[in-house]
C-alpha positions as CSV (number, residue, x, y, z in Angstrom):
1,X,174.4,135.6,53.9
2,X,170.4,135.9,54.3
3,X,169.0,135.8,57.6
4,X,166.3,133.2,58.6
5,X,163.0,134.3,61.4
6,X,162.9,131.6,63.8
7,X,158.8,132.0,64.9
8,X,158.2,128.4,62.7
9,X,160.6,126.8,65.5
10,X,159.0,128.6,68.7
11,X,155.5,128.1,67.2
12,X,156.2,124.1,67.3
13,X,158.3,124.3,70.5
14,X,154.9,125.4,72.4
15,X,152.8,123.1,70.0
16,X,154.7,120.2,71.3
17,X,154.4,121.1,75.3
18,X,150.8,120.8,74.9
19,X,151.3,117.2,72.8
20,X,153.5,116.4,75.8
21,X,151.0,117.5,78.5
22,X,148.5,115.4,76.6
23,X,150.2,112.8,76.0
24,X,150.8,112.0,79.7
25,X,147.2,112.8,80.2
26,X,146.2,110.0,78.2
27,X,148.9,107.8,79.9
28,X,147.9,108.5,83.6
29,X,144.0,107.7,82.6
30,X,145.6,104.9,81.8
31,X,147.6,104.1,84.7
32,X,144.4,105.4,86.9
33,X,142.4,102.6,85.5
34,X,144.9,100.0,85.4
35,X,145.8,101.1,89.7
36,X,141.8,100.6,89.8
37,X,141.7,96.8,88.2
38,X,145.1,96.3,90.6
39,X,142.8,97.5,93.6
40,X,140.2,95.2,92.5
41,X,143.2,92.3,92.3
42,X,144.4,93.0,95.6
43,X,141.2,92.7,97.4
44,X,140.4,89.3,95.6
45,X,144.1,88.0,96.4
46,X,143.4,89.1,100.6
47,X,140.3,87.5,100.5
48,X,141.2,84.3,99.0
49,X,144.5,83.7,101.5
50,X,141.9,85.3,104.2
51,X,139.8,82.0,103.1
52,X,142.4,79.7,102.9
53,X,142.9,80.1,106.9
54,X,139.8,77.6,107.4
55,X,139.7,75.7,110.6
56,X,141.3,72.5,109.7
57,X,139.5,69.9,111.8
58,X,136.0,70.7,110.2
59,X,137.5,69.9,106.8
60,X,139.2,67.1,108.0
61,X,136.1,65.3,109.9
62,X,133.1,67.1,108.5
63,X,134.0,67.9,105.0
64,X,133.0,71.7,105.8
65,X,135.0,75.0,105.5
66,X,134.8,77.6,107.4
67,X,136.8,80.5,109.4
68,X,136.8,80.5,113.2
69,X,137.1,84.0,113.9
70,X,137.5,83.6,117.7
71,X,140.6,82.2,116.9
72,X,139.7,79.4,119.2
73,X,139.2,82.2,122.1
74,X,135.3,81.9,121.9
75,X,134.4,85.1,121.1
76,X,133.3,86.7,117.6
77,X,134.9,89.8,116.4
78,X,135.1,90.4,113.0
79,X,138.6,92.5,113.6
80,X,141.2,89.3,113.1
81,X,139.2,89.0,109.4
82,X,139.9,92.8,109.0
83,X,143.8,92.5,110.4
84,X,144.5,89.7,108.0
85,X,142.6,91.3,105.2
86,X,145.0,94.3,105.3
87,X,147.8,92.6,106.4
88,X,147.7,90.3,102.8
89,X,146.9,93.7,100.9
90,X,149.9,96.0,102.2
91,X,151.9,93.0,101.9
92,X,150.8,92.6,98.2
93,X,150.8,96.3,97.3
94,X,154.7,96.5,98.5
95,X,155.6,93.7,95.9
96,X,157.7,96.1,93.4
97,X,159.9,97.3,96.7
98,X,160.3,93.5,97.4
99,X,161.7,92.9,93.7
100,X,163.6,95.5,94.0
101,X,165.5,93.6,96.6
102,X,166.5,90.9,94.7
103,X,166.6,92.4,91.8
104,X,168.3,95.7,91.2
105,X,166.9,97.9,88.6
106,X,163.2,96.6,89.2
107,X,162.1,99.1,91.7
108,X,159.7,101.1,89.4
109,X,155.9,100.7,91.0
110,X,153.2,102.3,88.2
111,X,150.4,101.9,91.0
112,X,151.8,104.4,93.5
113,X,148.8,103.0,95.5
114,X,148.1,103.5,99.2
115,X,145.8,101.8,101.1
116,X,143.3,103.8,103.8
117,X,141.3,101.5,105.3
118,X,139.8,98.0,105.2
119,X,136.2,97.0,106.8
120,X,133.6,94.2,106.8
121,X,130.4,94.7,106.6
122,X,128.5,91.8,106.3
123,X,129.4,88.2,106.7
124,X,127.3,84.6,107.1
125,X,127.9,81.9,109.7
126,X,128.0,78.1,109.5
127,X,124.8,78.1,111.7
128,X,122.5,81.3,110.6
129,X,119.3,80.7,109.6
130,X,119.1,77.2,111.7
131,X,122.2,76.0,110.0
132,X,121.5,77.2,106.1
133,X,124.7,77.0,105.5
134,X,126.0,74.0,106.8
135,X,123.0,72.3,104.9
136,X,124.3,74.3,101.4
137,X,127.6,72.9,102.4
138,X,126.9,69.6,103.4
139,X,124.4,68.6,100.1
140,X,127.3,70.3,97.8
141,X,130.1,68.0,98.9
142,X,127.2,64.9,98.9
143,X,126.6,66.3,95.0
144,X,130.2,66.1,94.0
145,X,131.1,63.1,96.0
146,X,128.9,59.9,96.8
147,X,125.1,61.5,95.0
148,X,125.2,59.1,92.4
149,X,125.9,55.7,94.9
150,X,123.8,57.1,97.7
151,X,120.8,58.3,95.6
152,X,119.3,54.7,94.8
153,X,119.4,54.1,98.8
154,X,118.0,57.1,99.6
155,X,114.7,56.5,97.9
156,X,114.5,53.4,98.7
157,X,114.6,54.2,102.3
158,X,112.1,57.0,101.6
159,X,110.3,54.5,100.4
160,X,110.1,52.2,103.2
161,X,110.1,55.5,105.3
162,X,106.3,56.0,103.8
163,X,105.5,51.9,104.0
164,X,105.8,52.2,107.5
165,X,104.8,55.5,108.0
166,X,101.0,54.0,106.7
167,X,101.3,51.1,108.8
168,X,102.0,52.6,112.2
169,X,98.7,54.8,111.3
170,X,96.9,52.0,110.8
171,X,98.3,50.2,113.1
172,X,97.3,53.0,115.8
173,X,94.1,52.7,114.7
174,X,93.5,49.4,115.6
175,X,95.7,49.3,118.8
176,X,93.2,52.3,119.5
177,X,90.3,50.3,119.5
178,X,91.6,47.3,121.0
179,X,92.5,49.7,124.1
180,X,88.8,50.8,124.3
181,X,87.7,46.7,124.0
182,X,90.2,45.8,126.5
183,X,88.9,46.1,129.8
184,X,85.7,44.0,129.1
185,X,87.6,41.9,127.1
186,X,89.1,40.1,130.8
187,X,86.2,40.6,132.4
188,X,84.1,38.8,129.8
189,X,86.3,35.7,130.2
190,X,86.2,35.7,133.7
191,X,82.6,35.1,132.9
192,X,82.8,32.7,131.0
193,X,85.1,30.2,133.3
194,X,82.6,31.1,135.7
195,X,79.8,29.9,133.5
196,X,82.0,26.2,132.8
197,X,82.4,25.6,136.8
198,X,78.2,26.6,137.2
199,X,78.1,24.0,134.4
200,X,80.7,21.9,136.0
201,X,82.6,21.7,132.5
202,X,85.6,20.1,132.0
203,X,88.0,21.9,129.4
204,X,89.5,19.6,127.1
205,X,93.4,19.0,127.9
206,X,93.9,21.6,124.3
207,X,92.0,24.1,126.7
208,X,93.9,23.7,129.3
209,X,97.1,24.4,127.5
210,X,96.2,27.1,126.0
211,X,95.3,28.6,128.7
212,X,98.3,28.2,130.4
213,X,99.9,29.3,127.5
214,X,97.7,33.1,127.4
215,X,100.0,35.8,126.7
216,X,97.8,38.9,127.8
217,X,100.0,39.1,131.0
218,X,102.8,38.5,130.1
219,X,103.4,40.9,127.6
220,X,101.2,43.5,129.5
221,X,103.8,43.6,132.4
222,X,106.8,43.3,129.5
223,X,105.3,47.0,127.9
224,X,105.2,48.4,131.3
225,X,108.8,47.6,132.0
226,X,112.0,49.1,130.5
227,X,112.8,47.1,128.0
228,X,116.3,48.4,127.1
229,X,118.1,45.3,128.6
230,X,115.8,43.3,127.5
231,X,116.7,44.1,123.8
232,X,120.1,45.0,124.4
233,X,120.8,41.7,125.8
234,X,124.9,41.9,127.6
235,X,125.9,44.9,125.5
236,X,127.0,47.1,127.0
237,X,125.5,50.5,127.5
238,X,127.2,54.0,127.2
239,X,126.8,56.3,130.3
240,X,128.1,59.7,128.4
241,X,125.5,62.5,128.8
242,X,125.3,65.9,128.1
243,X,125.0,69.2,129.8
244,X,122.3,71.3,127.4
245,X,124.1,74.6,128.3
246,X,127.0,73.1,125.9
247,X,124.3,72.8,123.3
248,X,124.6,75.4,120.4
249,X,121.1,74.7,119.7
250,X,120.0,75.6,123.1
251,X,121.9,79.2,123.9
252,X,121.8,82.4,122.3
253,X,123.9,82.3,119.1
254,X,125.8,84.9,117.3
255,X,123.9,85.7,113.9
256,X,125.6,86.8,110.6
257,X,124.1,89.6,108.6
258,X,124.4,88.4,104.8
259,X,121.6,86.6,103.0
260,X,123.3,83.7,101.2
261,X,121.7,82.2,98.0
262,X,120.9,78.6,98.7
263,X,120.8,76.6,95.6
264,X,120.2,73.2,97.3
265,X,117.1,72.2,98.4
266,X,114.1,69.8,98.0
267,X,113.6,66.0,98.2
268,X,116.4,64.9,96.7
269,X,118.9,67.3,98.4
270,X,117.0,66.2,102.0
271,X,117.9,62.5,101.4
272,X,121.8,63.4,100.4
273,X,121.7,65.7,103.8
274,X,120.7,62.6,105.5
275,X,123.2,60.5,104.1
276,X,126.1,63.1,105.0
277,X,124.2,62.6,108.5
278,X,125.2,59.1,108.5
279,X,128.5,59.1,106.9
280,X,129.8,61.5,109.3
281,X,127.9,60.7,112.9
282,X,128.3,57.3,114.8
283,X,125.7,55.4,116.4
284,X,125.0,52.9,118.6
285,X,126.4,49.6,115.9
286,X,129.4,51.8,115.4
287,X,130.2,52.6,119.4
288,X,133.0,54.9,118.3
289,X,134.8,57.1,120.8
290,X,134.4,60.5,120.6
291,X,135.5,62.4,123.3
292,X,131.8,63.2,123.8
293,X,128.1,60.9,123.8
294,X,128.7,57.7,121.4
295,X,125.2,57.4,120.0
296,X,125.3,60.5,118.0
297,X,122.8,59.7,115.2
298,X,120.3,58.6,118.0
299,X,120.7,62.2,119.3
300,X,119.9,63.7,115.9
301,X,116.7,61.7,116.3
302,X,115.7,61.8,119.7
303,X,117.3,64.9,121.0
304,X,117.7,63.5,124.4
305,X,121.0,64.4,127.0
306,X,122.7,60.8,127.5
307,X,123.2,58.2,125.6
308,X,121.2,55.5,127.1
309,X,118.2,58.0,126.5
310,X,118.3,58.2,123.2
311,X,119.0,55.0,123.1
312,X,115.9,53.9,124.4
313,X,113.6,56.1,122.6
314,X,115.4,54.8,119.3
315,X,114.2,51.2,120.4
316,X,111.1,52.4,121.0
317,X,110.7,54.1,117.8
318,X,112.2,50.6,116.6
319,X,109.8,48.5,118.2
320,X,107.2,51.2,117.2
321,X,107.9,50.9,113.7
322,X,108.0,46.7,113.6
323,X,104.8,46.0,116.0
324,X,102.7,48.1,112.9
325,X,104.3,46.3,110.2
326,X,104.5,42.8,111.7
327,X,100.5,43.4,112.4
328,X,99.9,44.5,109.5
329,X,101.3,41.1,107.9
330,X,99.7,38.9,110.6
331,X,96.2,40.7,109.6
332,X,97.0,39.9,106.1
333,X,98.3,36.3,106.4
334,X,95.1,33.9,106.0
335,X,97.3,31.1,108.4
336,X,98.3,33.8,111.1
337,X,94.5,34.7,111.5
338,X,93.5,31.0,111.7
339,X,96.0,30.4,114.4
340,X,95.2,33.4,116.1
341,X,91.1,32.4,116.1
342,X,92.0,28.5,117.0
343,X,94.2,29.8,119.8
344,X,91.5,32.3,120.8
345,X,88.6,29.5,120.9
346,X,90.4,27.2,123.0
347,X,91.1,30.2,125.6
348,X,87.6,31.0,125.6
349,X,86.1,27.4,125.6
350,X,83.2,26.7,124.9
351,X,80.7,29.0,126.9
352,X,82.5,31.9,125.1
353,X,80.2,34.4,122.6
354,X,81.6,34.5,119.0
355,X,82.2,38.1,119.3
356,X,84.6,37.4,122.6
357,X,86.6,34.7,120.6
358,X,87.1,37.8,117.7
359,X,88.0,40.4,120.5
360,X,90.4,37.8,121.9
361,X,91.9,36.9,118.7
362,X,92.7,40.5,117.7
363,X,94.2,41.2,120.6
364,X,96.5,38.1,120.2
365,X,97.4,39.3,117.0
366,X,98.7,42.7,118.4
367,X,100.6,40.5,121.3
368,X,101.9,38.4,118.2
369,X,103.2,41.4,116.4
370,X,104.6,42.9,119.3
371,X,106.6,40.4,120.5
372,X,108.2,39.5,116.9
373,X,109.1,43.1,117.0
374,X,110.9,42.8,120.2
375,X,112.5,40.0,119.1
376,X,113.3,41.9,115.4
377,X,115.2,44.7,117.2
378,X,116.7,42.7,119.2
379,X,118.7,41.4,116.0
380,X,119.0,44.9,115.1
381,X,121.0,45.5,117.6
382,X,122.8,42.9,117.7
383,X,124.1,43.8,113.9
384,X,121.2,41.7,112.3
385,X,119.2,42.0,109.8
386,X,115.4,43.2,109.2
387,X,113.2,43.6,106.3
388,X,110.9,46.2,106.4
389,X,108.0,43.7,104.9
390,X,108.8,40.2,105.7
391,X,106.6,37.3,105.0
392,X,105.1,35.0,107.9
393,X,107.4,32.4,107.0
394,X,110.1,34.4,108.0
395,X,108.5,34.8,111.5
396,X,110.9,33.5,114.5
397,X,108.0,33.1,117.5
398,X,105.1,30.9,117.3
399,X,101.7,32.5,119.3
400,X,101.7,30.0,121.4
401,X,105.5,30.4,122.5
402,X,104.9,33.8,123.7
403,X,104.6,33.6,127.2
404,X,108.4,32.0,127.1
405,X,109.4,35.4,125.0
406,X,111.9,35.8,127.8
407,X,113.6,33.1,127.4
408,X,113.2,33.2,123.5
409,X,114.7,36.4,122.6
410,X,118.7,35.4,123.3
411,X,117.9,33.2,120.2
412,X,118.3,36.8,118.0
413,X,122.0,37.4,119.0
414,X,123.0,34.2,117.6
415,X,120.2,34.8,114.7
416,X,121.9,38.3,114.4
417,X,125.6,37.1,113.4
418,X,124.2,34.7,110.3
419,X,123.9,36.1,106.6
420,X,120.9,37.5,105.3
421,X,118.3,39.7,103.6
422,X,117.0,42.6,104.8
423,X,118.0,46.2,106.6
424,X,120.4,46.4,109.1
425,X,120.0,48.8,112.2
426,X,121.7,51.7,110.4
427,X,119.0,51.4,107.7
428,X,116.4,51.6,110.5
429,X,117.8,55.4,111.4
430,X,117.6,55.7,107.6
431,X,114.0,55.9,108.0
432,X,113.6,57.3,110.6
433,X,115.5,60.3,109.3
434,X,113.6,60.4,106.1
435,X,110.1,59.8,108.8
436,X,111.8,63.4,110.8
437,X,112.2,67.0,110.6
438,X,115.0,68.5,108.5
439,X,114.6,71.6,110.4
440,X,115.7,69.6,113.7
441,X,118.3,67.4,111.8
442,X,120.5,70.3,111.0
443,X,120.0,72.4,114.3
444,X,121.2,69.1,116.3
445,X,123.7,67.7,114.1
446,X,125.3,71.6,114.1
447,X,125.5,70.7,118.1
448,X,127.5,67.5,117.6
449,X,129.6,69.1,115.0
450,X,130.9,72.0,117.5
451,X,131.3,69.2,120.6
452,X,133.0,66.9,118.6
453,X,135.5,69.5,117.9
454,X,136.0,70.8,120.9
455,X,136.1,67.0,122.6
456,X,138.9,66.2,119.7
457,X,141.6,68.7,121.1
458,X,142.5,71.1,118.7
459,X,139.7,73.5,119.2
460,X,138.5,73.3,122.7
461,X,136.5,76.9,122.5
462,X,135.3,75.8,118.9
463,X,131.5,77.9,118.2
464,X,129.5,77.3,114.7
465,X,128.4,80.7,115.2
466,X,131.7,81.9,115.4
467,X,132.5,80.1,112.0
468,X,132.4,82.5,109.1
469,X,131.0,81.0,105.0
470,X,131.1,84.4,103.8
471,X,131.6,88.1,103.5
472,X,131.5,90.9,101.6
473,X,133.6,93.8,102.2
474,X,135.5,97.4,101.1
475,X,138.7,98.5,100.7
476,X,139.7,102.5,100.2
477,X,142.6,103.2,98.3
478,X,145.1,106.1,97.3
479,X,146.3,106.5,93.6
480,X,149.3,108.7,94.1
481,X,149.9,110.4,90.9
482,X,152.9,109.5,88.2
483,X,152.5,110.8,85.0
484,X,150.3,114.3,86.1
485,X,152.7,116.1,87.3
486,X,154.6,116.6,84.0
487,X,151.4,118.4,82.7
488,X,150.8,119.9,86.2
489,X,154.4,121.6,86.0
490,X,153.7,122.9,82.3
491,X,150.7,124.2,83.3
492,X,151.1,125.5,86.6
493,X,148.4,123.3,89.2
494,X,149.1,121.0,91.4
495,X,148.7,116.9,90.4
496,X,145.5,115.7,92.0
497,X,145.2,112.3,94.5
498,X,142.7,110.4,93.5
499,X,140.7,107.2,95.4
500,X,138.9,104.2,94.9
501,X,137.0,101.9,96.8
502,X,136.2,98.6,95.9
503,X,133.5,96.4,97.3
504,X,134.6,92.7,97.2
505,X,134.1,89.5,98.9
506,X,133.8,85.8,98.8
507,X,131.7,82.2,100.2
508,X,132.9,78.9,100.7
């Protein structure tokens, strides 16, 4: 029987150990990079459940997300976002153990991954950057919900925002010079009755009434008194103030330290900001309760601490706003002038100079306007409407009813209450937005936005600067090794730990 050497078979014995060794090389490099893309999975998974956690009230009343990490204590710490980062991460890294559980056999894990550590380092606030954020947030949800219904609006309120944005400075102008004119201007009158009794004149009985019927003091000692009631009529007005320690705008904030892009911006996003402002803010028409002040879109104007303050500086701004237009139609109404130089002739008489009778009619005019005006917001607060530009036959006081404006003006609630053209009071803040400082909008609606919360119930320690958008983050990682030890025992080292950090992170 011939014998057969055996050196083929040991030759491919120690050929295959090192096919074997590199085979499982190959398959842990592998399984290293597929642990990596798990790493990378497991961060995005935390973050997204850490982001699901948002405080529920600001979705529900403001349309807003965001994370209070003070947990409603008041105080920022960026910890509870770490503890429930990690906590969703070992939870998700220990799923083969939990399948295991329910289903026998399935216990094999080809991560082996461990995690080290978990931190934070940057993150963005609701209110950084005088309320970036907010604004971002605010315009997006405007975009995806009402843009298309609100746009038209919007520019046409900008563009009655810019009609009587021109006619208050002209308006000024004029009221300017009649101030200058209007000392002299009773003085010279006084004269000129003077002159009639040296003459021993009789005025005519037309004189006569009109004199009786001279406005100048009458609405000289109605500007110099408060003219809230007087407008307001028997409404009643809210006594809530507010304490400007509990102001956000007005204490020292916490201040995120991630520079957010901020896609929205410009004109168009600045009217749809404004429009959020008055979907989501009451004022005084509404009268809602809030747990805090009433007229909140007032505040976002006038920045005052009680209602009945900003209030008043709205009507003021109303009366403002109406006085330059309404003069700016009287100057421009060839029958308004006439009136205005017939009445200002028979006040005068006839020992008057022509240039008194033109001082005196232009400051009749300016009476005129401001009186409509009173009476005009006076229907605006009553749930009336305005036009910006009306026409003279739409005026509801004759000059020489003036001095009776007092007993006039109840006329407007009843006026008020039937249907008609024009803007109603909430169209009047509409202007006065697109006439103000986006800057100051969002820095005082952010205020209302963290009292309201806290004034609902749910969140009575509610901050915006404790309210995280954003963050961006790192997690450190152990890839315990599988298939490297089978090479590592045929060759004698030891199998190698390896480590990966992943930088991850997410925005509302």
């Amino acid at each position: 029987m011939r014998k057969l050497n055996a050196s083929i078979t040991v030759f491919f014995s120690l050929l295959s150990v090192v096919f074997l060794a590199f085979t499982f090389t190959i398959v842990e490099a592998v399984r290293i990079s597929g642990a990596r893309a798990q790493c990378a999975d497991l961060a995005a998974i935390a973050n997204w459940t850490l982001f699901s956690e948002y405080e529920n009230g600001l979705l529900e009343k403001y349309d807003l997300f965001g994370i209070d990490t003070g947990f409603d204590s008041g105080t920022f710490s960026t910890d509870y976002l770490i503890s429930k980062l990690k906590a969703s991460m070992l939870e998700n890294t220990d799923l083969p153990g939990d399948a295991g559980g329910k289903l026998p056999g399935m216990t094999f894990d080809p991560w082996k991954l461990s995690l080290r550590n978990v931190t934070v380092s940057q993150y963005a606030l609701l209110s950084d950057r005088g309320g970036e954020p907010y604004y971002q947030q605010a315009v997006e949800f405007m975009h995806k919900t009402a843009w298309m219904n609100a746009l038209g609006k919007l520019q046409d309120a900008y563009r009655d925002a810019t009609t009587a944005h021109n006619a208050q400075e002209q308006y000024q102008q004029d009221k300017s010079s009649d101030a200058e004119s209007s000392g002299s201007l009773l003085s010279e009158l006084s004269d000129s009755y003077n002159k009639e009794m040296e003459e021993e004149y009789v005025p005519t009985p037309e004189e006569i009434r009109a004199r009786s019927r001279n406005p100048i003091s009458k609405i000289s000692s109605l500007r110099s008194q408060g003219l809230l009631k007087l407008v307001c009529g028997s409404r009643m007005i809210s006594d809530k103030k507010l304490s400007p320690e509990d102001l956000a705008s007005q204490r020292s904030k916490n201040h995120g330290n991630l520079s957010l892009h901020a896609p929205r911006g410009g004109s168009v996003d600045d009217l749809l900001f404004r429009e959020y402002l008055l979907d989501h803010f009451p004022d005084f028409i509404e009268n809602a309760e809030t747990g805090t002040i009433r007229y909140q879109m007032e505040y976002i104007l006038c920045g005052k601490t009680s209602d009945e303050k900003n209030l008043k500086a709205v009507i003021d701004r109303l009366i403002g706003l109406r006085e330059a237009v309404n003069y700016s139609i009287l100057v421009s109404t060839p029958a308004a002038n006439m009136e205005a130089q017939t009445f200002a002739a028979l006040i005068v008489g006839c020992f008057g100079s022509p240039a008194l009778v033109q001082a005196l009619k232009h400051t009749l005019l300016l009476l005129w306007a401001y009186g409509e005006s009173l009476y005009d917001v006076r229907m605006l607060v009553h749930d009336g409407r305005v036009p910006v530009v009306k026409t003279f036959a739409d005026w509801h006081i004759p000059l020489e009813d003036l001095i009776d404006i007092e007993v006039i003006l109840p006329r407007a609630d009843r006026d008020a209450g039937a249907p008609g053209a024009g803007m109603s009071y909430q169209d009047y803040i509409r202007v006065f937005l697109n006439m103000g400082s986006i800057t100051t909008q969002k820095k005082r609606s952010l205020d209302l936005v963290e009292l309201n919360l806290r004034a609902s119930g749910g969140c009575p320690n509610f901050r915006v600067d404790n309210c995280v958008v954003a963050i961006t983050g790192r997690s450190s990682w152990l890839i315990n090794p599988v298939f490297s030890t089978v090479p590592a025992v045929f060759l004698g080292t030891a199998s190698r730990i390896l480590s990966a950090d992943i930088e991850s992170g997410f925005r509302y």
